[in-house]
N, C-alpha and C positions, 0 to 999 in steps of 0.2 A: 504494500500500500504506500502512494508517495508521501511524503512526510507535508504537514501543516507545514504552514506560515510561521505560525507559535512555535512550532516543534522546532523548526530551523534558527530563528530569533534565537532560542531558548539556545542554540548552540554557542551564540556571537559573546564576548568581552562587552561589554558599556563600553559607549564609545567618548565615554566622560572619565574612561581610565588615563592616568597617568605615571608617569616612570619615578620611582623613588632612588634614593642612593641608593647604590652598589656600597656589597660589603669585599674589603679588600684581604688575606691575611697576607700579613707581614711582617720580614725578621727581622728590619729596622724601623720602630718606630718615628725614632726623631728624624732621620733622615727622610724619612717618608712623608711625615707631617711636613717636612721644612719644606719639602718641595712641590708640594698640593698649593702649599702657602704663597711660595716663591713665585711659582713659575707658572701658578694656574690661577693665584688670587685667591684659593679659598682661604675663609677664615674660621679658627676654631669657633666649634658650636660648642658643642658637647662631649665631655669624657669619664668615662667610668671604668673602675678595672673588676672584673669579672672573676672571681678565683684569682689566675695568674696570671689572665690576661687585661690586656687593658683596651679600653675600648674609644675611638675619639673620631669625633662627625666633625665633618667640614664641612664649608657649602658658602653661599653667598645670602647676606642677609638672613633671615633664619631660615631657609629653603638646604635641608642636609642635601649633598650633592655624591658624598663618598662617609664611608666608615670605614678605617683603617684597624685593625685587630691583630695587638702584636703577639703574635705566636709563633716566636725564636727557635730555632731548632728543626723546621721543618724543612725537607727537599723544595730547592727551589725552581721554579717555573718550568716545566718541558714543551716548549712551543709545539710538541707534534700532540699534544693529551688533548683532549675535550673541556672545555674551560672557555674563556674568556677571551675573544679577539680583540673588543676594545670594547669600553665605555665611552658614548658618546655625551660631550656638552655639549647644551642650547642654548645659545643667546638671542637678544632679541632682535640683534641689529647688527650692519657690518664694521660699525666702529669699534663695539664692545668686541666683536669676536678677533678685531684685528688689534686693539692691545692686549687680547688674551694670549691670541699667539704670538705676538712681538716678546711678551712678557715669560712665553716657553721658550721660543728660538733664543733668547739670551740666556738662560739658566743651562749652565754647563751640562748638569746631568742628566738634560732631556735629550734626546736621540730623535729627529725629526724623521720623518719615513714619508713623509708624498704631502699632496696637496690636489684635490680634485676635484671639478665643478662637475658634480652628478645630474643636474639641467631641474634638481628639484631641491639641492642645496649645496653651498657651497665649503667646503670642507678641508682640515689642514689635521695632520696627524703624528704626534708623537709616541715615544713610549719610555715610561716611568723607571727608577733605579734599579727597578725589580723585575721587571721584562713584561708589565700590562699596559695593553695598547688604552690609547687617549687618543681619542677622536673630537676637536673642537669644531663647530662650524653652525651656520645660521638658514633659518629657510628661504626658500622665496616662496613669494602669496601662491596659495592652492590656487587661485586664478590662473595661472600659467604655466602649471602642469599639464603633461600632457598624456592621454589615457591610447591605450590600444587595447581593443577586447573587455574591456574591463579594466587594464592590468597598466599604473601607473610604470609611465616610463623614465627609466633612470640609465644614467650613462657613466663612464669614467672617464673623465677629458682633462686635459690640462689644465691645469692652474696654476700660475703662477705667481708665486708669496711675493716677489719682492714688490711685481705690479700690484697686487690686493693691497700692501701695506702701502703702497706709495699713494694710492687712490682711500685709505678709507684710515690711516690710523691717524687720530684726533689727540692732540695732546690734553685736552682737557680731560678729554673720556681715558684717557693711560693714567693721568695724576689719580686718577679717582675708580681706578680698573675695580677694585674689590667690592665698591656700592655700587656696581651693576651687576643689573639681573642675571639667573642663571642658574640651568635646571638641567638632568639628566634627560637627554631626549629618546634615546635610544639605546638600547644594549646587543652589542654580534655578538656571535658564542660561536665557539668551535664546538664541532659535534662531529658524531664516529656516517653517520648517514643520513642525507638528505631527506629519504621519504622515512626514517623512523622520528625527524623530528617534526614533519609535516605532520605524524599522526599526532603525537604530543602536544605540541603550537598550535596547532589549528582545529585538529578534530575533538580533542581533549581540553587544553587550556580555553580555547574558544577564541583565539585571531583569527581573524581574515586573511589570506594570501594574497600577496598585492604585486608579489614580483614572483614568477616559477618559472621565468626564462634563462634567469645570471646562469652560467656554466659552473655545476659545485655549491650553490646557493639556496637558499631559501628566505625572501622576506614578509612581513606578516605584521600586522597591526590593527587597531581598533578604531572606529569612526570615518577611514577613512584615507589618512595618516597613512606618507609613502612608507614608516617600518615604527614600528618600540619594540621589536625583536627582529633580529636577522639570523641564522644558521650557517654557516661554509664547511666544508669538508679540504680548504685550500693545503692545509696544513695538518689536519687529523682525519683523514679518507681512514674509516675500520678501526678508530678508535675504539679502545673500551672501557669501564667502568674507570670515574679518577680515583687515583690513589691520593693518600694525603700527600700535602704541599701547600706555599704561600699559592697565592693570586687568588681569585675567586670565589668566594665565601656563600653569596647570595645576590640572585637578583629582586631587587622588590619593584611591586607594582600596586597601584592603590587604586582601588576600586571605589564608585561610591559610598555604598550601603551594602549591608549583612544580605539584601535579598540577590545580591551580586553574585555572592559566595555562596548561598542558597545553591544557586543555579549550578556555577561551579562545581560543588559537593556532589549535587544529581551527574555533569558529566563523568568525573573521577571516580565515582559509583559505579556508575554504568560501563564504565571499561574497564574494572577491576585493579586501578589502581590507588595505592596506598596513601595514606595523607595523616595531617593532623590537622587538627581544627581546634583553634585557641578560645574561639568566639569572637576575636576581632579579626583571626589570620588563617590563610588554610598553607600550610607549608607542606610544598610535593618536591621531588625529585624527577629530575627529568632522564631519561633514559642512560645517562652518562653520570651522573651523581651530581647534577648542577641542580644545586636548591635553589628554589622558585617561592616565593611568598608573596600573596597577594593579600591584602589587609584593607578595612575599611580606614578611613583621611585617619590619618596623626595627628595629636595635637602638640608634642614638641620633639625634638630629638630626644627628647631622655626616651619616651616610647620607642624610639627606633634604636636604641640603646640596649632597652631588653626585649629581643627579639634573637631568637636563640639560632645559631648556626649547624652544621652538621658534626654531630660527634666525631670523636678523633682526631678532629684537625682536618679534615677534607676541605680541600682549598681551591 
C-alpha cells in the first residue's frame, strides 16, 4: 500500500532544526582552546571538569560553536577511520567570514587546505593542531541556487583567498572579529559506505537528500538547506567501527520540541535501532560509532556541558 502524506512527513527532521556544537576530544587542552580562541575568535563560554576530564564551550556570543574534552592519553587522529571531515562555521556575511579567515591564515598552527566557491557558498578551509578539519564560509541567498530534478546544485571551483580578502576584509569588522555572529552550519563525516549512511541520514534520522550525484558522497538536510550533514567515503571507503581516539566526540542537532523526538523515537523503533532517551535528548550511534544527539533548544552551555559522550573514550 503507498504510504500517506503523514506517513512520509512523519519521516522528515523539522525543518526549524538547527546544528549545535560539535564535541571535540583532545590531548591538548590549552593548546586547543588557544587556538579556537586565536585563530577562529571563539570565546570561552563555558567549562567544567567531569571526573578527569575537563570540559570547555567556545562559540561566539553565547551561541556554543565547539566543546573541546580533554582526554590525554588517547590515539591520535587516523584520517582513513570514520569520524569527522570537518566542522563547518557560518557566518552571516562576507566580511565576518573574511576576518575569520584572515584571523586563521595568520595563526601558525593552522594548516590551510583549499578555498572553494560551491555556487551555493563560498568556503575556505583549514585544519586544527590535532588533525580536525575546519570549514569557514558564508551563504549566498537561497534565491540563486540553482535546482536540477529536485536536487540542489553544488560545484567545487576556485577561489581565491587572496582576491576574497582583498575585496571583502573590513578592518572594522577584524578589530571586533569575536562580536560577530557565528554558528555551526554544517557537519561532513567520514563514513565506511555511502548507501549504509543514506539509510541512517535519511531513512532513519529523517534528512532529506539534496545532493546523491558528488562521486563518494552523500549530502542531506532539513527544510531545504543545500546540507547540516554531509557523508564521503574520500578517505574511509570500508571503514569500520571507530576505535577510541581524540577528534570527534558528538555531533548535536536541536530540534524544536519533545514531539520532534517523538517522531524520531517511532523511526529508530521501527528499524530496530538502539538509542537512549534522556527526555530532552535521544542519543544514537551511527553505523560507524559517530554519536548523534538531537535535543530539544538549550538554555545555556552549562546544558551542553552535561550531555554525556560515548564510553571509553571513542572519539
Amino acid at each position: 500500500m503507498p504510504e500517506t502524506t503523514e506517513e512520509v512527513t512523519e519521516r522528515q527532521l523539522s525543518p526549524r532544526l538547527a546544528m549545535d556544537a560539535v564535541s571535540l576530544r583532545v590531548g591538548d587542552l590549552e593548546t586547543m582552546s588557544s587556538y579556537y580562541a586565536d585563530a577562529l575568535a571563539l570565546v570561552p563560554i563555558e567549562e567544567r571538569a567531569i571526573g578527569r576530564e575537563v570540559h570547555r564551550v567556545l562559540g561566539r556570543g553565547d551561541v556554543p560553536m565547539v566543546r573541546l574534552v580533554h582526554t590525554p592519553g588517547l590515539p591520535a587522529i587516523d584520517p582513513r577511520e570514520a569520524g569527522l571531515f570537518h566542522t563547518a562555521f557560518l557566518f552571516d556575511d562576507a566580511a565576518s567570514l573574511a576576518a575569520t579567515v584572515y584571523r586563521a591564515a595568520k595563526d601558525p598552527r593552522s594548516r590551510f587546505t583549499g578555498s572553494s566557491d560551491h555556487l551555493v557558498s563560498e568556503a575556505f578551509y583549514f585544519t586544527d593542531p590535532e588533525g580536525n578539519g575546519i570549514e569557514l564560509y558564508v551563504d549566498r541567498p537561497r534565491e540563486v541556487w540553482s535546482y536540477d530534478n529536485g536536487q540542489v546544485q553544488m560545484d567545487t571551483l576556485y577561489l581565491d583567498p587572496q582576491a576574497y580578502l582583498a575585496a571583502h576584509l573590513d578592518e572594522d569588522v577584524l578589530s571586533s572579529v569575536d562580536r560577530q555572529s557565528g554558528r555551526v552550519g554544517h557537519v561532513h563525516l567520514q563514513v565506511g559506505d555511502v548507501a549504509r549512511a543514506h539509510d541512517f541520514y535519511v531513512e532513519a534520522l529523517g534528512f532529506g537528500a539534496t545532493v546523491t550525484g558528488y562521486p563518494g558522497a552523500l549530502f542531506a538536510s532539513a527544510g531545504g538547506y543545500h546540507h547540516h550533514v554531509a557523508m564521503n567515503t574520500w578517505n574511509s571507503a570500508g571503514a569500520g567501527p571507530r576505535a577510541a581516539g581524540l577528534g570527534l566526540g558528538d555531533v548535536a542537532i536541536t530540534l524544536p520540541d519533545r514531539e520532534d523526538l517523538d517522531a524520531l523515537v517511532g523511526r529508530l523503533r521501527h528499524r530496530g535501532i538502539g538509542f537512549a532517551d534522556t527526555g530532552r535528548s535521544v542519543i544514537v550511534d551511527d553505523p560507524w560509532g559517530t554519536q548523534v544527539t538531537l535535543s530539544v533548544p538549550q538554555a545555556t552551555a552549562e546544558e551542553l556541558l552535561s550531555r554525556s559522550l560515548p564510553d571509553g573514550g571513542r572519539g
